[in-house]
Biopython code that builds the backbone (N, CA, C, O; Angstrom):
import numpy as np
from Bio.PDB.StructureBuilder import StructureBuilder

atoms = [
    (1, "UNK", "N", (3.009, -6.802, -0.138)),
    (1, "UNK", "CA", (2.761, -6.618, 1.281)),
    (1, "UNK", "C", (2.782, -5.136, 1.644)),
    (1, "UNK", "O", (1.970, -4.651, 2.432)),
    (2, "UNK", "N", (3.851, -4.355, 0.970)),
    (2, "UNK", "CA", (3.895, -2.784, 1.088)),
    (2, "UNK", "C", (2.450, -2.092, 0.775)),
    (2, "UNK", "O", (2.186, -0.946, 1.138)),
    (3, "UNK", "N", (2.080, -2.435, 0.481)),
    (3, "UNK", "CA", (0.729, -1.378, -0.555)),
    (3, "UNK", "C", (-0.838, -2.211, 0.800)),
    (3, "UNK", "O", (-1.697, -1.613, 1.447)),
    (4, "UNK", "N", (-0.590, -3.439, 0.711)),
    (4, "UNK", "CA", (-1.781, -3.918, 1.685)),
    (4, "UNK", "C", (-1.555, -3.487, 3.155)),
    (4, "UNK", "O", (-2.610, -3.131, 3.679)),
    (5, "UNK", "N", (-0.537, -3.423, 3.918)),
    (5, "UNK", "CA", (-0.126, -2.694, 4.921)),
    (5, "UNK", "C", (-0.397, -1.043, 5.319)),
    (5, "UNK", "O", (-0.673, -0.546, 6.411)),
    (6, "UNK", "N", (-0.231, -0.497, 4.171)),
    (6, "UNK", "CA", (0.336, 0.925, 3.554)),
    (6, "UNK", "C", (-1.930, 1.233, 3.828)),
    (6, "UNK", "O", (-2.635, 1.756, 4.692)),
    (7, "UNK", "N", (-2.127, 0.638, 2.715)),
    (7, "UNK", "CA", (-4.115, 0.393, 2.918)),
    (7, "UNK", "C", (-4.741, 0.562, 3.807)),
    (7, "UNK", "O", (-5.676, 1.357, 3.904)),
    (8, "UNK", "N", (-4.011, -0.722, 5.224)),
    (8, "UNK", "CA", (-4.940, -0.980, 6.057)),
    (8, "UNK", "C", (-4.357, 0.525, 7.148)),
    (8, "UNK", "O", (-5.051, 0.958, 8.068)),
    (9, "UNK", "N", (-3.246, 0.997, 6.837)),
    (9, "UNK", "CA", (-3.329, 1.972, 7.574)),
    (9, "UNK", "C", (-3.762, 3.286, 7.547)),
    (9, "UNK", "O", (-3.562, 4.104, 8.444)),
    (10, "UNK", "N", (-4.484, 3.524, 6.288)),
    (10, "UNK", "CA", (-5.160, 4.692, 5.901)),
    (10, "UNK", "C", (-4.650, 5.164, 5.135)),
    (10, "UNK", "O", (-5.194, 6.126, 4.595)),
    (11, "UNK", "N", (-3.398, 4.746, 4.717)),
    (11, "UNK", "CA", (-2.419, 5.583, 3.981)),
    (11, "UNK", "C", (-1.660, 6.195, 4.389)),
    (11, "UNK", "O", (-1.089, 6.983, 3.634)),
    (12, "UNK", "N", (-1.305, 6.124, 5.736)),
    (12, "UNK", "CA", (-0.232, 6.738, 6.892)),
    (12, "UNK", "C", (1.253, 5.996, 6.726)),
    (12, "UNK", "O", (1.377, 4.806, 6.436)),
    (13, "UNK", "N", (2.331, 6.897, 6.958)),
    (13, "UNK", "CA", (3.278, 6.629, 6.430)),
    (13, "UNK", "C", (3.865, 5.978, 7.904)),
    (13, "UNK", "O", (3.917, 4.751, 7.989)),
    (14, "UNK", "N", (4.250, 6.715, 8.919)),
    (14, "UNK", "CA", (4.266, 6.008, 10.480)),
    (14, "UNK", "C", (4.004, 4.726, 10.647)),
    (14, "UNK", "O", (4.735, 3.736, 10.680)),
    (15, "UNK", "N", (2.400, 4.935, 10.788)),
    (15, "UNK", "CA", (2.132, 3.623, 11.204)),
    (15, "UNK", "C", (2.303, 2.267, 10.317)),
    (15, "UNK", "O", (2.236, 1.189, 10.908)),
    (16, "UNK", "N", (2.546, 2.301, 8.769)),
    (16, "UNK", "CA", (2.936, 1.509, 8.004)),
    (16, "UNK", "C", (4.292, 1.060, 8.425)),
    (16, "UNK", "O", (4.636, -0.021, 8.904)),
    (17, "UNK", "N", (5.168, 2.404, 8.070)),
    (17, "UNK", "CA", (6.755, 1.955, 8.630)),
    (17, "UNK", "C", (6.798, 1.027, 9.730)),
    (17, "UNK", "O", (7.558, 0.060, 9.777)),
    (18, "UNK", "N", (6.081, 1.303, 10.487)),
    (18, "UNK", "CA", (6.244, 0.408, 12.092)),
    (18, "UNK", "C", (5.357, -0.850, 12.168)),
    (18, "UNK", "O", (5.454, -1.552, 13.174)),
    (19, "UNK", "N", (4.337, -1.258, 10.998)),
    (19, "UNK", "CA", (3.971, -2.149, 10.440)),
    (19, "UNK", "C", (4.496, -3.196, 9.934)),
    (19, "UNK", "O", (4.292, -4.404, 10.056)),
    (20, "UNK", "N", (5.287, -2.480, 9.277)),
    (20, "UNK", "CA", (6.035, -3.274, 8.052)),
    (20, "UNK", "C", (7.801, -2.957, 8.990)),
    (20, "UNK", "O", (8.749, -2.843, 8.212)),
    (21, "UNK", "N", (8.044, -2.871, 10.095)),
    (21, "UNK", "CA", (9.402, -2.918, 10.424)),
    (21, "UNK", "C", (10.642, -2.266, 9.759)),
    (21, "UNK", "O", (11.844, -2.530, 9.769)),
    (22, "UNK", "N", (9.813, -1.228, 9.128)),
    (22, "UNK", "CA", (11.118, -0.693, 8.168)),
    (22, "UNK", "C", (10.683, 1.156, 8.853)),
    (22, "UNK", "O", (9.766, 1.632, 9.524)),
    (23, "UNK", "N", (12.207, 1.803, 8.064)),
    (23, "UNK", "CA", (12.054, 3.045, 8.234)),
    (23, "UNK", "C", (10.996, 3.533, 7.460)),
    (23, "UNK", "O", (10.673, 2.900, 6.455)),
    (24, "UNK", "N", (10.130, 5.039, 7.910)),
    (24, "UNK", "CA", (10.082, 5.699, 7.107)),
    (24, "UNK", "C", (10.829, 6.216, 5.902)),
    (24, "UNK", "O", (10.281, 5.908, 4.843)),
    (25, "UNK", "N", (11.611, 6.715, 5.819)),
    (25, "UNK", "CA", (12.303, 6.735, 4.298)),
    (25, "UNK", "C", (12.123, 5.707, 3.033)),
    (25, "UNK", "O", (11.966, 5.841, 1.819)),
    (26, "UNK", "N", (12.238, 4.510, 4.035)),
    (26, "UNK", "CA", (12.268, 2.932, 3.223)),
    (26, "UNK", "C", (11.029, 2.709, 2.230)),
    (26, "UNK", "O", (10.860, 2.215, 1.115)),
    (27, "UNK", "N", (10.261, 3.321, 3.202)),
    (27, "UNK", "CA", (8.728, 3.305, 2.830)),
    (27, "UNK", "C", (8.693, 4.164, 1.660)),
    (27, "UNK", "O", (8.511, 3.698, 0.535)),
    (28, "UNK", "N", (8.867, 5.441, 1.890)),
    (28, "UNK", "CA", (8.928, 6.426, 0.838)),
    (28, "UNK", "C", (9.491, 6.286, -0.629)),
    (28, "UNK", "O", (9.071, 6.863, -1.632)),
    (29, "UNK", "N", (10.520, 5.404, -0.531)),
    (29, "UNK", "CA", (10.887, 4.736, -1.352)),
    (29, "UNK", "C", (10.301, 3.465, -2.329)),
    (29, "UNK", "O", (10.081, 3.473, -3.541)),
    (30, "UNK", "N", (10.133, 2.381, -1.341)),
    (30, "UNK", "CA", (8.999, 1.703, -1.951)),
    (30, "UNK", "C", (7.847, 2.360, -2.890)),
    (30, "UNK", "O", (7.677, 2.152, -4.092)),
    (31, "UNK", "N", (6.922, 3.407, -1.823)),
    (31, "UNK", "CA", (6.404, 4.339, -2.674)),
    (31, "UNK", "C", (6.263, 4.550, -3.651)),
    (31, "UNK", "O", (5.320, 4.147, -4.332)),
    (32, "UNK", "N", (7.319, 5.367, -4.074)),
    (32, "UNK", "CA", (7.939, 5.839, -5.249)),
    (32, "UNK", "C", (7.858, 4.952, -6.089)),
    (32, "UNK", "O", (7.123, 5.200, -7.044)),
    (33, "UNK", "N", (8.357, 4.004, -6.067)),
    (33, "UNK", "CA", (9.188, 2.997, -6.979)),
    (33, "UNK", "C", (7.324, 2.978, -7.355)),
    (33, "UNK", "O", (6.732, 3.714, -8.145)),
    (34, "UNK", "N", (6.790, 1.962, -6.550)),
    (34, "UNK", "CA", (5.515, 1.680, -7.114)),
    (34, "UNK", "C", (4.825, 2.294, -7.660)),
    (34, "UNK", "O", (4.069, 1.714, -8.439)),
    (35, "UNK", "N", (4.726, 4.010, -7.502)),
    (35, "UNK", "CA", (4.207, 5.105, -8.521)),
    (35, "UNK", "C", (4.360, 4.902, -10.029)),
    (35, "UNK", "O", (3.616, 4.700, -10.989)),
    (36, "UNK", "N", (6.051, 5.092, -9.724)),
    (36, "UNK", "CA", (6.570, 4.808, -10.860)),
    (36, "UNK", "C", (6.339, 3.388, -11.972)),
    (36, "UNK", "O", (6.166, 3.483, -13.187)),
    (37, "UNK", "N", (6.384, 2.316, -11.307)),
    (37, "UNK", "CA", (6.044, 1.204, -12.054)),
    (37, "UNK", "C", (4.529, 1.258, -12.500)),
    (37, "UNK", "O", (4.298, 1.165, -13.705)),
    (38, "UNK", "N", (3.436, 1.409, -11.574)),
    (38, "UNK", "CA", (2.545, 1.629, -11.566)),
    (38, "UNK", "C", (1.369, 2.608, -12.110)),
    (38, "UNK", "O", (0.339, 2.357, -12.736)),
    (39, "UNK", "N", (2.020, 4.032, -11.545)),
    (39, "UNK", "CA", (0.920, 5.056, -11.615)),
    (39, "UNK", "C", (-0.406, 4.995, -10.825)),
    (39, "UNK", "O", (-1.502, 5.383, -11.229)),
    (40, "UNK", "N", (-0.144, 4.496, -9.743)),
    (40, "UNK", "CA", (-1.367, 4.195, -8.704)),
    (40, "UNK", "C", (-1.567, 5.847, -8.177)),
    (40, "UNK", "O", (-0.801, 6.654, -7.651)),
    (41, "UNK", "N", (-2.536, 5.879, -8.466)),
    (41, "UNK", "CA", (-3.139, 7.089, -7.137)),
    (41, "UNK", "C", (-3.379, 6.844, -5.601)),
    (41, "UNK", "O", (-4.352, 6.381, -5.005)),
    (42, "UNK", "N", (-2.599, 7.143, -5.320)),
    (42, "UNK", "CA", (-3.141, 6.825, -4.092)),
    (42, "UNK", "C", (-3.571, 7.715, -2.924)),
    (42, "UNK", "O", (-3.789, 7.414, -1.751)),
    (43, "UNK", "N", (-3.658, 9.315, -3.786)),
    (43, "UNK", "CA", (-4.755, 10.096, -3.243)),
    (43, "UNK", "C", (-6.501, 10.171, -4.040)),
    (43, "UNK", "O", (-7.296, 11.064, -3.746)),
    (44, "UNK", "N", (-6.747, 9.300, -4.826)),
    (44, "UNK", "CA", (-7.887, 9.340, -4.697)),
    (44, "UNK", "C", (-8.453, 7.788, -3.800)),
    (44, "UNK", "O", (-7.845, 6.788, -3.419)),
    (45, "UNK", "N", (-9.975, 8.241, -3.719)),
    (45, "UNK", "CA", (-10.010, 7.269, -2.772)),
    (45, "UNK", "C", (-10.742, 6.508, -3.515)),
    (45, "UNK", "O", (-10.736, 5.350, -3.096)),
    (46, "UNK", "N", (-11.454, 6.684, -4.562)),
    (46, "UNK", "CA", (-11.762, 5.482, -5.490)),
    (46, "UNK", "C", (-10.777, 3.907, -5.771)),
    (46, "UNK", "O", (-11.102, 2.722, -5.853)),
    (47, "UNK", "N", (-9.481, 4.638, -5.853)),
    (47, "UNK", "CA", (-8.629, 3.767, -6.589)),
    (47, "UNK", "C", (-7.937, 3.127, -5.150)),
    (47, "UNK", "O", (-7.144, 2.193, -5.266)),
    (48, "UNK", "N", (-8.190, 3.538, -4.117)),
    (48, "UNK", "CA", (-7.651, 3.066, -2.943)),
    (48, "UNK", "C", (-8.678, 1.860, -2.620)),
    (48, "UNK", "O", (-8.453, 0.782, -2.070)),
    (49, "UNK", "N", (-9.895, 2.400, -3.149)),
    (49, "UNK", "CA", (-10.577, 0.943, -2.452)),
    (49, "UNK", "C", (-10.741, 0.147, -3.412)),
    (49, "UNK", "O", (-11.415, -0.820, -3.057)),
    (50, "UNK", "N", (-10.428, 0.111, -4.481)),
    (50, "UNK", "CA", (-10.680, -0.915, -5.848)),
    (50, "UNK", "C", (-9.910, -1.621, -5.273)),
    (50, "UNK", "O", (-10.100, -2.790, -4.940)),
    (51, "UNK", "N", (-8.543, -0.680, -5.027)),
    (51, "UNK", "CA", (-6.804, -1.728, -5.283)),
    (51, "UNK", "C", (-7.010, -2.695, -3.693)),
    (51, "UNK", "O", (-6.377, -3.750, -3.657)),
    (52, "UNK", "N", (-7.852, -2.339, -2.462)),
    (52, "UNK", "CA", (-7.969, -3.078, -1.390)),
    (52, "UNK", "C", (-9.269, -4.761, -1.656)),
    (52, "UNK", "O", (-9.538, -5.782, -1.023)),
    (53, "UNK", "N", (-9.517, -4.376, -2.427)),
    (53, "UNK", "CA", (-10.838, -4.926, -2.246)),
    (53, "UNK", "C", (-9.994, -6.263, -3.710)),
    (53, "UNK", "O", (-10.137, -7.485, -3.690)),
    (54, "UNK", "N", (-9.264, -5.521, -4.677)),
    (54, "UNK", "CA", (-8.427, -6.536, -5.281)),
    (54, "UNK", "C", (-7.576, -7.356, -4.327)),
    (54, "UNK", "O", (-7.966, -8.507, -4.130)),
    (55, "UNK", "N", (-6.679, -7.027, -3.819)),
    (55, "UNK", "CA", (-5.663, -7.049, -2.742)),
    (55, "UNK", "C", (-6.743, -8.568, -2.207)),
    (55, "UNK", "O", (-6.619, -9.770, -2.441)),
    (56, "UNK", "N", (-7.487, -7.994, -1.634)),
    (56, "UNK", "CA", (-8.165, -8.799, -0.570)),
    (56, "UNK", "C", (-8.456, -10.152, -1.806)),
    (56, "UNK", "O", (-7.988, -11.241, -1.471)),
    (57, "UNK", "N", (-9.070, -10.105, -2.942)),
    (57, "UNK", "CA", (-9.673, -10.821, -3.084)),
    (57, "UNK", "C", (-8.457, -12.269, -4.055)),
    (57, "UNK", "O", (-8.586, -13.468, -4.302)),
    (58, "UNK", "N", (-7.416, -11.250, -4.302)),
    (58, "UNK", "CA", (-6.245, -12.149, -4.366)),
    (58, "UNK", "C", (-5.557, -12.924, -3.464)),
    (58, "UNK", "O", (-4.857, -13.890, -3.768)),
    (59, "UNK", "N", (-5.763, -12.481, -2.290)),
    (59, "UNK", "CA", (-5.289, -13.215, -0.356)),
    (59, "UNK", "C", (-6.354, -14.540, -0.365)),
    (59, "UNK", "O", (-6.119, -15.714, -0.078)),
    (60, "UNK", "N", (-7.711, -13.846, -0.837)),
    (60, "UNK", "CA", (-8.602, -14.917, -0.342)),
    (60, "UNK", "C", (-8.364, -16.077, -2.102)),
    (60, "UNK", "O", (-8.624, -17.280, -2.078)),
    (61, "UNK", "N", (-8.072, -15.662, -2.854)),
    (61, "UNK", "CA", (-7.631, -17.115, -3.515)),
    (61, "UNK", "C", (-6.214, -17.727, -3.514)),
    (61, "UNK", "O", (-5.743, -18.719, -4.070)),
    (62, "UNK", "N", (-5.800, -16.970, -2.854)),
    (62, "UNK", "CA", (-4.712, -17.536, -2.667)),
    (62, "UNK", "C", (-4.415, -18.775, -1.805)),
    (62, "UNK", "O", (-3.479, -19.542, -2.031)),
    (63, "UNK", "N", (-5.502, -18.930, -0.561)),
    (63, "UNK", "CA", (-5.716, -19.554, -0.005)),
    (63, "UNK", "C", (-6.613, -20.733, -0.181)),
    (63, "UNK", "O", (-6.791, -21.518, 0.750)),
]
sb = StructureBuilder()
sb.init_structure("model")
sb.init_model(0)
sb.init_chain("A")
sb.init_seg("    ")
for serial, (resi, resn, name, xyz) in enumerate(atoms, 1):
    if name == "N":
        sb.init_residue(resn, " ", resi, " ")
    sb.init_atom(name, np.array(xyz, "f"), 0.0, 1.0, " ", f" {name:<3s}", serial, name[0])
structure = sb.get_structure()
């Protein structure tokens, strides 16, 4: 939910936090962690819209 939230907001840290009901810091954290597990870029914008367009297409079978 962090990362699809985190997406639809451009990548803004604010408006996610207040999205997702948590602090900024909290967020930053999450973040991290997911870098770390991961290695997501999430300053390029290639890999921002792969990982949305996955995101999305895992919601829609999920259903």
């Amino acid at each position: 939910r962090t990362i699809d939230v985190y997406l639809m907001n451009n990548c803004r840290i604010k408006p996610t936090a207040e999205g997702l009901f948590i602090h900024t810091n909290t967020l930053k954290y999450r973040l991290n962690q997911i870098d770390e597990l991961t290695s997501i870029d999430f300053d390029d914008f290639n890999t921002r819209c792969q990982l949305y367009i996955d995101l999305q297409l895992m919601k829609r079978d999920l259903h």
